[in-house]
Backbone as a printed PyTorch tensor [residue, N CA C, xyz], in Angstrom:
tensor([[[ 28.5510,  -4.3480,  -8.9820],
         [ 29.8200,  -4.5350,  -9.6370],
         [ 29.6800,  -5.6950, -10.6080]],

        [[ 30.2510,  -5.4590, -12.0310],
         [ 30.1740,  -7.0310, -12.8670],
         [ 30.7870,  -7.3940, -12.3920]],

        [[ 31.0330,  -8.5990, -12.6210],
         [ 31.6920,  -9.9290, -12.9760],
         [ 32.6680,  -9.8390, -14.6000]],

        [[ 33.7990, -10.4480, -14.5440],
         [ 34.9100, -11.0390, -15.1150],
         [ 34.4710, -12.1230, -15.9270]],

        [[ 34.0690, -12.0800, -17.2860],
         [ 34.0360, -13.2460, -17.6850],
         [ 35.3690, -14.2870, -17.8930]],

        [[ 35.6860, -15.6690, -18.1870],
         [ 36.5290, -16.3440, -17.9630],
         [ 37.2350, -16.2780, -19.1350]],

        [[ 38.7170, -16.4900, -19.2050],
         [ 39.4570, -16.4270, -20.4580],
         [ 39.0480, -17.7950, -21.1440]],

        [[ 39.5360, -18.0540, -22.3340],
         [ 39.5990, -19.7920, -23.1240],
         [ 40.2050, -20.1620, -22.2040]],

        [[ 40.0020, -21.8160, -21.8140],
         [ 40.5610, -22.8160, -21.0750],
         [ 42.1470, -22.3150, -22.5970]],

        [[ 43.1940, -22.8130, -21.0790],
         [ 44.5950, -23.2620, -21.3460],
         [ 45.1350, -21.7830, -20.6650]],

        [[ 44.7910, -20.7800, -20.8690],
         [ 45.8110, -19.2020, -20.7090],
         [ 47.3500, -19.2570, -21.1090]],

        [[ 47.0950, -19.6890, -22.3260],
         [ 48.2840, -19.4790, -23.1770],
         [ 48.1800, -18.5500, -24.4960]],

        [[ 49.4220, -18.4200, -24.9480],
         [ 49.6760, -17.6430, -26.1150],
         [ 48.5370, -17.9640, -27.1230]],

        [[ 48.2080, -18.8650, -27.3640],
         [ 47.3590, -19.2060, -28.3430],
         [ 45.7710, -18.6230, -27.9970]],

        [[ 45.5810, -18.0910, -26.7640],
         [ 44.3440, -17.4490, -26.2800],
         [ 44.7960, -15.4960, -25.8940]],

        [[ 45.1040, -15.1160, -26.8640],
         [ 45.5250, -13.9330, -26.6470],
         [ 44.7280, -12.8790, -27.1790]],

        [[ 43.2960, -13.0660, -26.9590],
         [ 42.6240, -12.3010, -27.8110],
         [ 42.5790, -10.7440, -26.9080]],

        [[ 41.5130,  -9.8970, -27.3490],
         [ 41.7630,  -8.2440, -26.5050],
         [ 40.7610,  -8.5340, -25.8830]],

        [[ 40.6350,  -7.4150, -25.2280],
         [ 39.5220,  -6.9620, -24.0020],
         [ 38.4910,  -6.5160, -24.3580]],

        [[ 37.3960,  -6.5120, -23.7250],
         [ 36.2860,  -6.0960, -24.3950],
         [ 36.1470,  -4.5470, -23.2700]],

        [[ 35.3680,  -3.7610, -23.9570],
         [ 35.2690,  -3.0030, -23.1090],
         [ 34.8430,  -2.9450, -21.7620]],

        [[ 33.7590,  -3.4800, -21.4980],
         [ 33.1100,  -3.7130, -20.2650],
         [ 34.5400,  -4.5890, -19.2880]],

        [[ 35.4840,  -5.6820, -20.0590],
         [ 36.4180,  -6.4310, -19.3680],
         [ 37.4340,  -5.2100, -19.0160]],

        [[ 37.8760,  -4.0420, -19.5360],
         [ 38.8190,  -2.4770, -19.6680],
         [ 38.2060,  -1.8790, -18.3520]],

        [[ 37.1860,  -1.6540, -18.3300],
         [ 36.2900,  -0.8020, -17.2270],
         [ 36.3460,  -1.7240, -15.7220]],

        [[ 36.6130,  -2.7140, -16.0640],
         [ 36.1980,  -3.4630, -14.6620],
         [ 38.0230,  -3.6870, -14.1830]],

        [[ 38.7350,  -3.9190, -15.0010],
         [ 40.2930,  -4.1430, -14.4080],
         [ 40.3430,  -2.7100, -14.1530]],

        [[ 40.0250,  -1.1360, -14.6360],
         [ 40.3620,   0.1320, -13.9320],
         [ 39.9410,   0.0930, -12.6550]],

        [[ 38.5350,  -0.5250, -12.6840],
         [ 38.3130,  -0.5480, -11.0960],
         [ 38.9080,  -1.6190, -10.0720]],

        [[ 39.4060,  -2.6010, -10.5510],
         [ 40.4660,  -3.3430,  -9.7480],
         [ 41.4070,  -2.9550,  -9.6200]],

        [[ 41.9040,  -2.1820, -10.4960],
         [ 43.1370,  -1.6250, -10.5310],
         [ 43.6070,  -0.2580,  -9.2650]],

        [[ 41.9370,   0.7850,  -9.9360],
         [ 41.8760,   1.2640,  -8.3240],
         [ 41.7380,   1.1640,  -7.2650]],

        [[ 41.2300,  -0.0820,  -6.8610],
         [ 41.4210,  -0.9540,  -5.8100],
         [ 42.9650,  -0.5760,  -5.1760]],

        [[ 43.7490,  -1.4780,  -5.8110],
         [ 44.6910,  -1.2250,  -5.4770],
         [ 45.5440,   0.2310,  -4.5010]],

        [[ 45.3060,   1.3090,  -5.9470],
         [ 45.9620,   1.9430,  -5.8610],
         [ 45.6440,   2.9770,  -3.6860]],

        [[ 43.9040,   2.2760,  -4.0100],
         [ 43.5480,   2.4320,  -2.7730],
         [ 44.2730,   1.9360,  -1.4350]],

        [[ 44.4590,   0.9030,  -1.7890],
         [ 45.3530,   0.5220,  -0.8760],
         [ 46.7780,   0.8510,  -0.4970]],

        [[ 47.7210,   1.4550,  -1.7290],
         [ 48.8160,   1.7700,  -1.8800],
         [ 48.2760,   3.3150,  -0.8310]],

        [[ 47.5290,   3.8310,  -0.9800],
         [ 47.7110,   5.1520,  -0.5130],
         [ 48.0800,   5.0610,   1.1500]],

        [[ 46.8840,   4.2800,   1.2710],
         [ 46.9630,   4.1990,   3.1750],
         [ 48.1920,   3.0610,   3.4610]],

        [[ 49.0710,   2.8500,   2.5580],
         [ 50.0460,   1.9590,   3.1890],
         [ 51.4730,   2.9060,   3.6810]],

        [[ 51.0060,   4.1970,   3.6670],
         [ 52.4620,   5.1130,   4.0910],
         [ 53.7540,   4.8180,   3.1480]],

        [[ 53.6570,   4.7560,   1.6370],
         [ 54.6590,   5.1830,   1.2980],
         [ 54.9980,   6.3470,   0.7990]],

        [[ 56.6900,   6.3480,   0.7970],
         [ 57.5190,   8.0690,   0.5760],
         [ 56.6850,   7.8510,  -1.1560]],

        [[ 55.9840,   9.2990,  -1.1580],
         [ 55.7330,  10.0970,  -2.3070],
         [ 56.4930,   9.6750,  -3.7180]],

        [[ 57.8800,   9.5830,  -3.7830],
         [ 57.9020,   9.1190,  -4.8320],
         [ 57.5630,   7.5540,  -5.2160]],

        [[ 58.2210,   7.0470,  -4.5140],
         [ 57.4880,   5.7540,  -4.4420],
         [ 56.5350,   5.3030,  -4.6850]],

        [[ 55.0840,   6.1610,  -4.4310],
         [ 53.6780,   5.9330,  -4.8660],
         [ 53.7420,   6.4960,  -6.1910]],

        [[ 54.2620,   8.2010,  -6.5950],
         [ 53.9660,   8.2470,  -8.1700],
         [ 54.6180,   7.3850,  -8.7290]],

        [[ 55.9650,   6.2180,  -8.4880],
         [ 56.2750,   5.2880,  -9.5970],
         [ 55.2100,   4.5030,  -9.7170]],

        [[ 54.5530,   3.6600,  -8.7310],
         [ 54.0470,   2.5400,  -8.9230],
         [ 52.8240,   3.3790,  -9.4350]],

        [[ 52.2000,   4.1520,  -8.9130],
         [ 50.7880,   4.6670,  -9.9130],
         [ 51.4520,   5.1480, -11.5060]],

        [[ 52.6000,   5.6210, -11.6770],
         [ 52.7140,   5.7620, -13.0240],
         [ 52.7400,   4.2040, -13.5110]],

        [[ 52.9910,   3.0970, -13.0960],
         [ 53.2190,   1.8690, -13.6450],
         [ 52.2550,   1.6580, -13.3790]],

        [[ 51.1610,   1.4250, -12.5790],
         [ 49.8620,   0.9250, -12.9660],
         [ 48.7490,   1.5680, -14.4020]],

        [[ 48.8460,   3.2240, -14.3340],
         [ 48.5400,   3.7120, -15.2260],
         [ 48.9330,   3.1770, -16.8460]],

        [[ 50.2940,   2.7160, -17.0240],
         [ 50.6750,   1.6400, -17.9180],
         [ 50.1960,   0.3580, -18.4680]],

        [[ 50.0490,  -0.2350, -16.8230],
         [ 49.0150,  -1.4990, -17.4710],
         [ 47.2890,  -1.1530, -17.3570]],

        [[ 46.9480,   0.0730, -17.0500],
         [ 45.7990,   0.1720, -17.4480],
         [ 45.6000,   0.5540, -18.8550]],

        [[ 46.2640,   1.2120, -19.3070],
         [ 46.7610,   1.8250, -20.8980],
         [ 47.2070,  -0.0630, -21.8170]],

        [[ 47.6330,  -0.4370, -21.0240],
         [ 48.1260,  -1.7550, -22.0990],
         [ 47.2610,  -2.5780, -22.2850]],

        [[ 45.5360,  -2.0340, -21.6500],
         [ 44.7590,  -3.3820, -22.0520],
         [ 43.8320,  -2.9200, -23.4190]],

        [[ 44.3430,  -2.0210, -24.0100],
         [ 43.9990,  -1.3300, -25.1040],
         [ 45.1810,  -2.1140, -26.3330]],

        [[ 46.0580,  -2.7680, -25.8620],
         [ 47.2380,  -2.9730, -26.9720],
         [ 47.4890,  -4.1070, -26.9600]],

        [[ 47.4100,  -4.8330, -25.4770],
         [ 48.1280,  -6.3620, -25.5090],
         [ 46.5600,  -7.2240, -25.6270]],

        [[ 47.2410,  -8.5400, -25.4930],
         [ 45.9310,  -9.7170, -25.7740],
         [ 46.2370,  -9.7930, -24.2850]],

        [[ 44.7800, -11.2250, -24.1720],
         [ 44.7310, -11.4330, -22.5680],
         [ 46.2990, -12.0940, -22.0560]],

        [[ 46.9690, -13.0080, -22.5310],
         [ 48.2550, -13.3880, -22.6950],
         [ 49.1810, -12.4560, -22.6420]],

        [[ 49.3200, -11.6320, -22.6890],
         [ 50.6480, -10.7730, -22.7410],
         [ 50.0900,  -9.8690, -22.1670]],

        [[ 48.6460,  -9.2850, -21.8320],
         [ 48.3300,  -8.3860, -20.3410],
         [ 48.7270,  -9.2170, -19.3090]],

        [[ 48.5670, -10.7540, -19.5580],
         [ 48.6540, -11.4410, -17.6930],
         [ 50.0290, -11.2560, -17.2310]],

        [[ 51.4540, -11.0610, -18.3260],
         [ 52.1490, -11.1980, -18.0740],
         [ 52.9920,  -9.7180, -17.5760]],

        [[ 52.2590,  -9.0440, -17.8950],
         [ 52.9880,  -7.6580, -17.4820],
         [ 52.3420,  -6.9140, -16.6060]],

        [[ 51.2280,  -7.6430, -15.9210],
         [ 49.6880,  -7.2230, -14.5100],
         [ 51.3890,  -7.9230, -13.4280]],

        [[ 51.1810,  -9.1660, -13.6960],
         [ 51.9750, -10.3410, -13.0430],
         [ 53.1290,  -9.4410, -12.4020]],

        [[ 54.3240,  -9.1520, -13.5400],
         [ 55.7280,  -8.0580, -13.2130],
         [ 55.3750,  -7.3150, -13.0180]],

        [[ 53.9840,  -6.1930, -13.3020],
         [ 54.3510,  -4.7900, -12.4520],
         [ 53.9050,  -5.2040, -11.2980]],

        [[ 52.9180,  -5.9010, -10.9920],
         [ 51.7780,  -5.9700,  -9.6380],
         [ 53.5740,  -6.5900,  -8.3160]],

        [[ 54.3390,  -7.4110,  -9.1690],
         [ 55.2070,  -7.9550,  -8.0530],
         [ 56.2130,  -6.8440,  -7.9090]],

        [[ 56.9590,  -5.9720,  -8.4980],
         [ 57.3790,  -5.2320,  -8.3840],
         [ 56.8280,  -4.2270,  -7.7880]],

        [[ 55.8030,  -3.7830,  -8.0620],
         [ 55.0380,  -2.8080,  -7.0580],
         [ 55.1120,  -3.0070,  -5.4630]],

        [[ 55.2240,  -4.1160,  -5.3270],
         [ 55.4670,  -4.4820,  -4.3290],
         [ 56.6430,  -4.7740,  -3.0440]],

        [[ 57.7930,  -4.9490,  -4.3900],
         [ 58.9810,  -4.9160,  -3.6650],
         [ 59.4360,  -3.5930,  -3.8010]],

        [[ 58.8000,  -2.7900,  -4.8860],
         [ 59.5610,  -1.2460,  -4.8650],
         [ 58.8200,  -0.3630,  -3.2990]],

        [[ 57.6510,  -0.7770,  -2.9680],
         [ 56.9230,  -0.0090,  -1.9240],
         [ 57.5880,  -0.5680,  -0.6370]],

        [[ 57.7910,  -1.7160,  -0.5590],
         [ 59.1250,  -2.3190,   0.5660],
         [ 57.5830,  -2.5240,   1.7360]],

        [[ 56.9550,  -3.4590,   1.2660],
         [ 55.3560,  -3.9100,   1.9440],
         [ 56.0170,  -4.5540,   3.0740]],

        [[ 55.5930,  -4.7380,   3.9030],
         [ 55.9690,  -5.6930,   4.9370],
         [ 55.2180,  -7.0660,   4.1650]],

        [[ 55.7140,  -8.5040,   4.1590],
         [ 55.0990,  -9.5710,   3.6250],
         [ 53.5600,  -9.8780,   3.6130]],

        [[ 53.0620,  -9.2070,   4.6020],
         [ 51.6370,  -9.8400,   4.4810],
         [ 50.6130,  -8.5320,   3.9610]],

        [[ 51.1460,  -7.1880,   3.8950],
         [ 50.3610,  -6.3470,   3.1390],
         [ 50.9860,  -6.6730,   1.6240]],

        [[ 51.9710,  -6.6740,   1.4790],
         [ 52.5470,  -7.4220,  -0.7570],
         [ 50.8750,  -8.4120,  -0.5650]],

        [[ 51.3880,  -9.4370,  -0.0660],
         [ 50.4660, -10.5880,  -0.0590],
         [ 49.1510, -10.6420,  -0.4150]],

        [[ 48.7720,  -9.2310,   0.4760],
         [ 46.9270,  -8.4260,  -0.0780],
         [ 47.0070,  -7.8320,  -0.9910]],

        [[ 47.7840,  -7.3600,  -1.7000],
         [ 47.6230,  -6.3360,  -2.6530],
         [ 47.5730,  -7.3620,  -3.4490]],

        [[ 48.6240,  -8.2360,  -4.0620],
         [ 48.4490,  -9.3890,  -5.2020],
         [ 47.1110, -10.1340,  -4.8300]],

        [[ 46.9350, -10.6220,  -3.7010],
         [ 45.2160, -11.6940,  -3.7770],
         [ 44.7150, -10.9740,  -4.1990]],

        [[ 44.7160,  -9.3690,  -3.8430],
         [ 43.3950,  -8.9920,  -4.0520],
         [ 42.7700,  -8.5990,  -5.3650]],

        [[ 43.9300,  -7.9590,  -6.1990],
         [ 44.4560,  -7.8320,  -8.0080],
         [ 43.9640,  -9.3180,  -8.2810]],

        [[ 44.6700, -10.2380,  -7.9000],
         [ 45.0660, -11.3770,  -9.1730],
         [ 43.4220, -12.1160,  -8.8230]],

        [[ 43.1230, -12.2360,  -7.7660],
         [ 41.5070, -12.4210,  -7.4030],
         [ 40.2660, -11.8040,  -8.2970]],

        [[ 40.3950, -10.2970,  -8.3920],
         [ 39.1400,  -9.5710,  -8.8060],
         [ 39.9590,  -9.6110, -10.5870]],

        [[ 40.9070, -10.4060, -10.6070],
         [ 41.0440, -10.3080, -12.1930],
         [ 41.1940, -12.2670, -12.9000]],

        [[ 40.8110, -12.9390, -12.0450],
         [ 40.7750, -13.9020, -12.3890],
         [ 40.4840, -14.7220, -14.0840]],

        [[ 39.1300, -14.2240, -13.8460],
         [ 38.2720, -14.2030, -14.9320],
         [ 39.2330, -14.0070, -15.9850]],

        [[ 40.1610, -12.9360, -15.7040],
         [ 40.3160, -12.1640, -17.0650],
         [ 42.0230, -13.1990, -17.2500]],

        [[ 42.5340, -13.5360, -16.0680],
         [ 44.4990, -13.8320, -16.0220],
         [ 43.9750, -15.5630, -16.5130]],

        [[ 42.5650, -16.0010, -16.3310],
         [ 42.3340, -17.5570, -16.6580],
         [ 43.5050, -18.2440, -15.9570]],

        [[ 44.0300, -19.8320, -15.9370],
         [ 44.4450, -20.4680, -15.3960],
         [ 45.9390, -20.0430, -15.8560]],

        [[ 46.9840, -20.6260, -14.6320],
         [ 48.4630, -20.7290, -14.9750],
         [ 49.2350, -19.4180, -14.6350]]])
């Protein structure tokens, strides 16, 4: 598996550059991570096609946004995903470490 290279020190607006491809390929597979996990967590059917249609979104948005304005809409869907699936607190809890972890590199500091 690569590695995440690190954003510019600060992770602000002013560091909003795009993704490189190899950085696109490696958040799909974090991303499916996830969705791995969403499966075996027993939620009602619709519930899972929202949040996989909203992840499919921010996998599609790292084609459009900079690293700055992907961190910020990984951030709102990844927490919402969470309260829409109705996690008990400590499975939410894994799903975000485990996203905001294997995407570090890419969300940089803040």
């Amino acid at each position: 598996m690569g590695t995440l290279p690190d954003v510019a020190e600060g992770g602000d607006s002013d560091h909003n550059e795009p993704f490189s491809r190899e950085e696109v390929r490696l958040i799909g597979e974090r991303v499916d991570r996830v969705r791995g996990l969403l499966e075996v967590a027993s939620l009602a059917p619709d519930v899972l096609a929202d949040v996989n249609k909203k992840l499919d979104h921010l996998i599609e948005a790292t084609d459009r946004l900079g690293r700055f304005d992907w961190r910020a809409l990984a951030v709102g869907i990844l927490f919402e995903a969470a309260l829409a699936a109705a996690f008990d607190p400590s499975r939410a809890r894994q799903m975000m470490e485990m996203v905001l972890v294997g995407l570090r590199g890419l969300l940089g500091p803040g």
